[in-house]
C-alpha positions as CSV (number, residue, x, y, z in Angstrom):
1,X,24.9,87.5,10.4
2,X,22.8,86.8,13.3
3,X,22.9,82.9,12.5
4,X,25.6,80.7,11.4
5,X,27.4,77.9,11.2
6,X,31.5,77.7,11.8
7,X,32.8,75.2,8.9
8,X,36.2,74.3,9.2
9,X,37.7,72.3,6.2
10,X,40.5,71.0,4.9
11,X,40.0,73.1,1.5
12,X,42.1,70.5,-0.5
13,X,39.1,70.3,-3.5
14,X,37.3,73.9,-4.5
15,X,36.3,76.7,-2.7
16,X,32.8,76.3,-4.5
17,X,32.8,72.2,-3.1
18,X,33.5,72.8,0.0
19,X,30.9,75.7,0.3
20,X,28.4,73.1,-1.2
21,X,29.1,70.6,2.1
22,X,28.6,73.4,4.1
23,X,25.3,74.3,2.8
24,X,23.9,71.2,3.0
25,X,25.2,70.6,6.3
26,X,23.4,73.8,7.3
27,X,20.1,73.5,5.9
28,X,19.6,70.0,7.6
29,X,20.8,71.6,11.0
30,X,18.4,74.6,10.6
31,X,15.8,73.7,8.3
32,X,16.9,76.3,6.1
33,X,19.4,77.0,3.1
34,X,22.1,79.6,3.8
35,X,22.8,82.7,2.1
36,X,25.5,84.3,2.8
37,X,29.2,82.8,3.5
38,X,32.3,84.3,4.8
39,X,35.7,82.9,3.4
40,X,39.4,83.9,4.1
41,X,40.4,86.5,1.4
42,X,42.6,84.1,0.3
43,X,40.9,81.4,-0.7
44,X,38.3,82.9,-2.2
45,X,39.9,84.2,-5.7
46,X,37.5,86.7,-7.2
47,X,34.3,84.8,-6.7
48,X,31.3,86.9,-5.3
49,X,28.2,84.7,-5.6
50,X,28.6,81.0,-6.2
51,X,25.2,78.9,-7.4
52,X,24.9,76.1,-5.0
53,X,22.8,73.0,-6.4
54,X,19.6,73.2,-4.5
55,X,20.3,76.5,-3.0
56,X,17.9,79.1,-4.6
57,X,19.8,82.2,-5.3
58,X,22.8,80.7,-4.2
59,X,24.9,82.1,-1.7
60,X,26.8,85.4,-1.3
61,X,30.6,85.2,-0.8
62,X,32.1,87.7,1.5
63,X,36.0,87.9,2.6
64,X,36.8,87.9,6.1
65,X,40.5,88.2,7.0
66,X,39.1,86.9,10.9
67,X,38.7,83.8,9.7
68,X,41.5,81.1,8.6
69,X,42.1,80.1,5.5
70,X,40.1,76.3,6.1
71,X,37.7,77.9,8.1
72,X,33.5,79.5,6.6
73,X,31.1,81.2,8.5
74,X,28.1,80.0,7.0
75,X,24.7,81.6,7.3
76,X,21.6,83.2,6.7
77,X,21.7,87.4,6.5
78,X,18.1,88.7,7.3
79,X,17.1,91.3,3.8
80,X,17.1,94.3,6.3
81,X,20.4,93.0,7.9
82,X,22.4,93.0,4.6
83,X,25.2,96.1,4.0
């Protein structure tokens, strides 16, 4: 991911709320809606893509052990970019 967004939050309510926050926060930063977000394997459950209101195609979840567990990497994955 070329472009994102470090999120940290507290995680209390759901993975899929928090991600939401995020999003939004992004796409007024950078005019654009993410689509891909990184999570600590541990909080993320077995969730792989999560449909965010206002978020066409939603976003795709991907475990990162480098991150925290109340920390996203938030962002938006170019087509030829993605694995």
């Amino acid at each position: 991911m070329k472009e994102g967004m470090l999120w940290r939050d507290d995680l209390t309510g759901s993975i899929q709320a928090s991600i939401q926050t995020a999003a939004v926060r992004y796409l007024t930063k950078y005019g654009r809606p993410p689509n891909r977000c990184h999570v600590h394997p541990d909080v993320l459950g077995k969730v792989q893509i999560i449909p965010l209101e206002g978020m066409v195609g939603g976003v795709t979840i991907v475990p990162d052990g480098k991150l925290r567990p109340h920390e996203l990497w938030i962002g938006f994955v170019e087509e030829d970019e993605r694995d």
